[in-house]
C-alpha positions in Angstrom: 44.4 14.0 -23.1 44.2 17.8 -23.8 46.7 19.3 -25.6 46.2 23.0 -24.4 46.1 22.2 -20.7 46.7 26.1 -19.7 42.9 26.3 -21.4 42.0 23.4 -19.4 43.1 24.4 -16.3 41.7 27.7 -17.1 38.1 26.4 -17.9 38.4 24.7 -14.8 38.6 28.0 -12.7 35.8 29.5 -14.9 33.3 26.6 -14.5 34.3 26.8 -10.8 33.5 30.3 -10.1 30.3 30.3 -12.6 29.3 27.5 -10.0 29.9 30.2 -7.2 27.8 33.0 -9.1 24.9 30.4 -9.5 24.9 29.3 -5.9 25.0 33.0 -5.0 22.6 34.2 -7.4 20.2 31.7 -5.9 20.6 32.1 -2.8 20.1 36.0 -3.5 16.9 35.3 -5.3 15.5 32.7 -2.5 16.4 35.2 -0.3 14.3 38.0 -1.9 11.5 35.8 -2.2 11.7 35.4 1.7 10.8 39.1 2.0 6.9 39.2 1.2 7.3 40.8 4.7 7.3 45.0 3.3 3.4 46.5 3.7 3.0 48.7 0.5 -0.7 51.0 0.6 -1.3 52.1 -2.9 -4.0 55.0 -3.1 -5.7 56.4 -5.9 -8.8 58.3 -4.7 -10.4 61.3 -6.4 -11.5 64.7 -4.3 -8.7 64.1 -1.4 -6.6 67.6 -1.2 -2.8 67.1 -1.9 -0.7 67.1 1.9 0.5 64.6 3.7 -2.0 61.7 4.7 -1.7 59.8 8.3 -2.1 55.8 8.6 -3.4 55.0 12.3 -5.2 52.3 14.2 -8.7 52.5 13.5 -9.6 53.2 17.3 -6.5 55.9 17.2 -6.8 58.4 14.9 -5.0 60.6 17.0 -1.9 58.8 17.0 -0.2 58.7 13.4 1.5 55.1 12.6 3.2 56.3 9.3 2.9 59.1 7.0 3.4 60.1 3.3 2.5 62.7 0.5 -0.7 62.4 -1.6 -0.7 64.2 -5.1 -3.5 64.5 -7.2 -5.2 61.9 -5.4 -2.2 59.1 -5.6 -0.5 57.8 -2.7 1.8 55.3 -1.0 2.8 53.7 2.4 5.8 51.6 2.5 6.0 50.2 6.1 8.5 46.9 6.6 7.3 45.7 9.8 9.4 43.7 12.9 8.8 40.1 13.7 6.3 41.0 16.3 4.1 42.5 13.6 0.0 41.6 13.6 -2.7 42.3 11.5 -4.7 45.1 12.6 -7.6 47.9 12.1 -6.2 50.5 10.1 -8.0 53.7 8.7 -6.1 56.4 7.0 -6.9 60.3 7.5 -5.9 63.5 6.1 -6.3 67.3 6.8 -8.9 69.6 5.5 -9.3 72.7 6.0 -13.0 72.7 4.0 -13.9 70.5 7.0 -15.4 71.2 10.2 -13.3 68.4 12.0 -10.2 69.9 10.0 -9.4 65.9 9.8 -10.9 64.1 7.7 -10.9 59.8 6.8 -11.1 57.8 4.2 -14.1 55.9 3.5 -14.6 52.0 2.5 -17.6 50.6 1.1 -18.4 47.2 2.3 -18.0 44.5 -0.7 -19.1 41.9 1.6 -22.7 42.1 2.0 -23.9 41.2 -1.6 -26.9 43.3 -2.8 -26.0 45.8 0.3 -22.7 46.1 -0.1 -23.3 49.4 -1.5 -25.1 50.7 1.0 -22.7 50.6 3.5 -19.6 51.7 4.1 -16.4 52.3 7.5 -13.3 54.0 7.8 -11.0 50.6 8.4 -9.5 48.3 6.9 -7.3 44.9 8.0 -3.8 46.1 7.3 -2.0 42.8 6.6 1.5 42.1 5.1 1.9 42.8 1.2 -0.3 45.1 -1.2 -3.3 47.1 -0.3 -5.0 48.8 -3.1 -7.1 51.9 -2.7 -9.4 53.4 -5.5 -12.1 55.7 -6.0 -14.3 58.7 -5.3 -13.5 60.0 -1.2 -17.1 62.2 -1.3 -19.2 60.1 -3.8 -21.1 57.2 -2.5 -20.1 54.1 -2.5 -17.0 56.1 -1.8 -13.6 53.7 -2.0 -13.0 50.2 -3.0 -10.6 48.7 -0.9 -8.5 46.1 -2.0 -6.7 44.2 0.5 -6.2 40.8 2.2 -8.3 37.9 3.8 -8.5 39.9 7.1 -10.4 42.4 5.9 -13.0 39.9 4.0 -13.9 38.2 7.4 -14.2 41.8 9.0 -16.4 43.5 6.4 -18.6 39.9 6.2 -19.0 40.2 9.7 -19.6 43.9 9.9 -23.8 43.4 11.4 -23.0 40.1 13.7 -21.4 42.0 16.7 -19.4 39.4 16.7 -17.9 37.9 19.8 -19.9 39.9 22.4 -22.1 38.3 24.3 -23.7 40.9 26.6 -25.7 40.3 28.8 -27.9 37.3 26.5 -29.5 34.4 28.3 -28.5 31.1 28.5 -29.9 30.0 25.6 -28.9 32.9 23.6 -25.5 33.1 24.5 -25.3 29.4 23.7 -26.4 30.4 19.8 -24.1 32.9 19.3 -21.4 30.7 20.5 -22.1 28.3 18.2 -22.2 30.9 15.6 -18.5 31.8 16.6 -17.4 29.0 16.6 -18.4 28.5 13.0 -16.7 31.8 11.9 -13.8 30.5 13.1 -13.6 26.9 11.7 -14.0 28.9 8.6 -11.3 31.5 9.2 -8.9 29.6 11.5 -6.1 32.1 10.1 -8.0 35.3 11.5 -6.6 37.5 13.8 -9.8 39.6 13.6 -11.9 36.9 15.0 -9.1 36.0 17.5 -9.4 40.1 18.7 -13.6 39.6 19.0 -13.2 36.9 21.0 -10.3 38.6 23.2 -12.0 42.0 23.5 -15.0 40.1 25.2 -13.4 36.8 27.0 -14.5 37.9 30.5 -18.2 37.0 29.0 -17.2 33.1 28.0 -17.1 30.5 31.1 -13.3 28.6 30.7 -14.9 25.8 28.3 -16.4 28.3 26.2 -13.0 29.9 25.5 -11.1 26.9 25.1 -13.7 25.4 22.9 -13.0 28.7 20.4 -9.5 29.2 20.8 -8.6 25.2 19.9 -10.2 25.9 16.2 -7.5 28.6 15.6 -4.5 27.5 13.6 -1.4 27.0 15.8 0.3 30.0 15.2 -2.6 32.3 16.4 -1.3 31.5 20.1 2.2 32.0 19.6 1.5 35.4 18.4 1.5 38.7 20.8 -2.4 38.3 21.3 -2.1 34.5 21.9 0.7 35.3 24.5 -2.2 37.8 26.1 -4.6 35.4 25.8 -2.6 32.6 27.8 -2.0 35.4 30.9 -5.1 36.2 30.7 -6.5 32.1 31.5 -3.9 32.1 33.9 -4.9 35.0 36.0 -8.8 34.4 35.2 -10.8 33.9 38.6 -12.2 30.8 39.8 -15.8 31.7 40.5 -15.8 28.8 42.7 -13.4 31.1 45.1 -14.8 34.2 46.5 -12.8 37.7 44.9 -9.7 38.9 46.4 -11.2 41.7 49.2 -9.0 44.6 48.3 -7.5 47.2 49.8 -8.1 50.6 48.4 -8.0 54.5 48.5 -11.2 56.1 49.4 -12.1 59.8 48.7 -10.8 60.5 52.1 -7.2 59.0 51.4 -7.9 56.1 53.6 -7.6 52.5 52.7 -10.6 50.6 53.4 -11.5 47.0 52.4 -14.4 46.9 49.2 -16.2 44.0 50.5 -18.7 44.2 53.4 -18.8 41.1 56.0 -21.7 42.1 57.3 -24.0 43.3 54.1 -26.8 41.3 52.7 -25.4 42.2 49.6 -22.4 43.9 48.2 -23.0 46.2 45.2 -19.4 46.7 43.3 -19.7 49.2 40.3 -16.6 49.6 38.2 -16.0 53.0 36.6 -14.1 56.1 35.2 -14.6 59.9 35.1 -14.1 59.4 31.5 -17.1 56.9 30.8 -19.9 58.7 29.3 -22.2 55.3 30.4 -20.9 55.0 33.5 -22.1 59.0 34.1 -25.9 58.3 33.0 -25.9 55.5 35.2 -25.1 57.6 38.3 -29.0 58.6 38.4 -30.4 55.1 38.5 -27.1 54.2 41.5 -28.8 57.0 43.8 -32.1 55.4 43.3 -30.9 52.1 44.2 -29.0 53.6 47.0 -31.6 55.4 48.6 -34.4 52.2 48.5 -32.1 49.6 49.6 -28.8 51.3 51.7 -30.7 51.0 54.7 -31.7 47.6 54.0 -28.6 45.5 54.1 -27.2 46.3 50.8 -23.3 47.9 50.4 -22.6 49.7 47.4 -19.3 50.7 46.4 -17.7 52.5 43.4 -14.3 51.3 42.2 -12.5 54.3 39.7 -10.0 52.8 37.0 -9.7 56.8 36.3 -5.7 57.2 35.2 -6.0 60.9 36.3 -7.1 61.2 40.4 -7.5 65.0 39.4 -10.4 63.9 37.3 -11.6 61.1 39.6 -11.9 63.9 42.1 -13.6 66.8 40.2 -16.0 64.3 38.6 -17.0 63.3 42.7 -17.5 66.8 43.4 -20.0 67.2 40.5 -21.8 63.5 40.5 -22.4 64.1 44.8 -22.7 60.5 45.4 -23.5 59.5 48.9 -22.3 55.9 48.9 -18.2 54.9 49.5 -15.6 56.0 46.5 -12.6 54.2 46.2 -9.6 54.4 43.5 -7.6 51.8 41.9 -3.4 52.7 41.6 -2.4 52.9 38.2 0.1 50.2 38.8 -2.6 47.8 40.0 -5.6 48.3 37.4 -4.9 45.7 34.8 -4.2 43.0 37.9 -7.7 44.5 38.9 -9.5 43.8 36.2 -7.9 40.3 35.3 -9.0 39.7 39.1 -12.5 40.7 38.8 -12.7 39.7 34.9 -13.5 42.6 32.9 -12.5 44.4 30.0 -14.8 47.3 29.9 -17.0 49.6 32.0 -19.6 50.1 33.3 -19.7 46.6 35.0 -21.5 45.8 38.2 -20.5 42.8 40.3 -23.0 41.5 43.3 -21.1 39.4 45.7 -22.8 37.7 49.3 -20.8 38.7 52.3 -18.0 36.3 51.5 -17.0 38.2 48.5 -18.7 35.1 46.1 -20.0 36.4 42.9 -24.0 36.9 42.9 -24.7 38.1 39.5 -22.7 40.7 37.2 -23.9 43.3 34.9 -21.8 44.4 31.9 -22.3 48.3 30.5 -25.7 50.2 30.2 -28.9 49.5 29.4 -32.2 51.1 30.0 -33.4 47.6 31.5 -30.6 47.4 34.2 -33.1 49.3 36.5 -34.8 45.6 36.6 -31.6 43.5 36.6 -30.5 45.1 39.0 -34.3 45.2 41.4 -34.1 41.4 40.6 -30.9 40.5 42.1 -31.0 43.0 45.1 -34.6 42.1 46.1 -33.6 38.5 46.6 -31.0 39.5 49.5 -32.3 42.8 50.5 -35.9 43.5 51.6 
């Protein structure tokens, strides 16, 4: 029995909201532990002028993500991103006015490649969640050593393996470099790199070549943004059992016209833009093709995906092509090419009268003069 039981009383209280502090305290602390989420991009490069430096997409320079202040060659980024955040190709550039290009990039040596890994060197990087180091001499070769996460391992590792295309390979090659895919990615199940190779050219895979890949990625890989795309993407892919959808499209004249022939040997449908510098040199080798084989059964057709008509238009005027000219809508050009499985231009599709797939020829080669006499010379002679 206590004889001061105002103390005891009093005690109690204390121990009670010590109790309360702890619990809070902890909860505080598990909290801030839950928050690896903030990006931080520490630089410390020699020869890179004091200004502010831009962080971008590696395809994007033009379009600044985030910007800060380097000074005397020491920088930092500080970007907390949403829940919808992936990994992706970053590079970082800066103004100069000692340059030509007035912009100029940072430049990573490739770690990766053993004995070679200083000969080479990019201006990305995998920007991933946490720290990112950056050190080193911007105009000396190796130039910088870039210190950042898994991502950017797998990338640099796999910067000579072209990896995910396929092209235009034969059977037997296409099977190796499968293979060799799917190895990558049983070793990096985690990677959102190898998750973008194999997205940037799924229109190349058959269905159980893609499923075959995309069931060695971890879980989460298809709940993210690019897993979502990925899923749409199976759903709308064509069944090349099924002949393609014989659209309705804007010729050069403003009239609608249907892009499949009934009554051709062979259709000829070559996808392109104003803005393709390919699809250009192939124009030559198209008014070859059209002059020995337009009077002998074969229809071909070129399909714009040009944003800007004004462009479509003034690059007709200047190409003078004598064969049928039709434009997608803007609204309708990602349905088009989910429907007709592409990605990326040039691409030629041969289809038989029904509008079933013949062959298909993805961007530009000097050798698609003889793809192209193989295929046509079986329908048209």
């Amino acid at each position: 029995m206590s004889y001061f039981p105002g103390l005891y009383t009093c005690n109690k209280h204390n121990m009670k909201q010590l109790f309360l502090f702890l619990v809070t305290l902890a909860l505080l602390i598990s909290c801030k532990e839950k928050i690896p989420d903030e990006i931080v991009i520490e630089g410390y490069v020699k020869n890179l002028p004091n200004g502010k430096i831009y962080l971008t997409e590696s395809h994007k320079w033009f379009i600044p993500l985030d910007t800060t202040e380097c000074r005397d060659g020491h920088f930092i980024f500080r970007i907390t991103p949403d829940s919808s955040f992936m990994p992706y190709r970053a590079a970082i550039h800066f103004l100069d006015s000692n340059m030509q290009t007035k912009v100029g990039s940072l430049f990573f040596r490739n770690y990766m490649l053993g004995a070679d890994s200083m000969k080479y060197s990019g201006d990305a990087f995998y920007l991933e969640k946490g720290y990112t180091r950056i050190e080193g001499d911007n105009k000396a070769k190796p130039f910088l050593r870039v210190f950042a996460g898994k991502e950017t391992d797998v990338m640099y590792k796999n910067q000579f393996t072209d990896l995910g295309w396929l092209g235009n390979l034969d059977s037997a090659q296409r099977s190796a470099k499968v293979e060799l895919f799917k190895k990558e990615v049983k070793e990096y199940p985690f990677s959102y790199y190898l998750y973008e190779c194999i997205y940037s050219a799924k229109e190349q895979y058959s269905e159980k070549q893609l499923q075959e890949i995309l069931s060695l990625f971890n879980p989460d890989m298809h709940k993210s943004k690019l897993g979502i795309q990925m899923k749409t993407y199976l759903v709308n892919r064509p069944d090349l059992t099924k002949p393609y959808p014989n659209l309705s499209l804007l010729n050069s004249d403003k009239q609608r016209q249907f892009i499949i022939d009934s009554s051709a040997k062979l259709n000829m449908l070559v996808f392109w833009a104003s803005w393709c510098g390919p699809c250009r040199l192939e124009i030559p080798l198209l008014k070859d093709i059209q002059k020995k084989y337009g009077n002998h059964g074969l229809r071909l057709v070129n399909i714009s995906i040009d944003e800007d008509t004004s462009k479509w238009e003034k690059a007709l005027s200047e190409e003078k092509m004598s064969w049928p000219q039709y434009h997608v809508d803007n609204a309708k050009t990602i349905e088009v090419m989910q429907q007709f499985n592409f990605s990326s231009i040039p691409l030629v599709v041969f289809t038989d009268k029904m509008g079933m797939e013949v062959d298909r020829v993805s961007g530009y080669y000097k050798e698609n003069n003889e793809k192209y006499e193989a295929v046509i010379s079986k329908f048209c002679k």
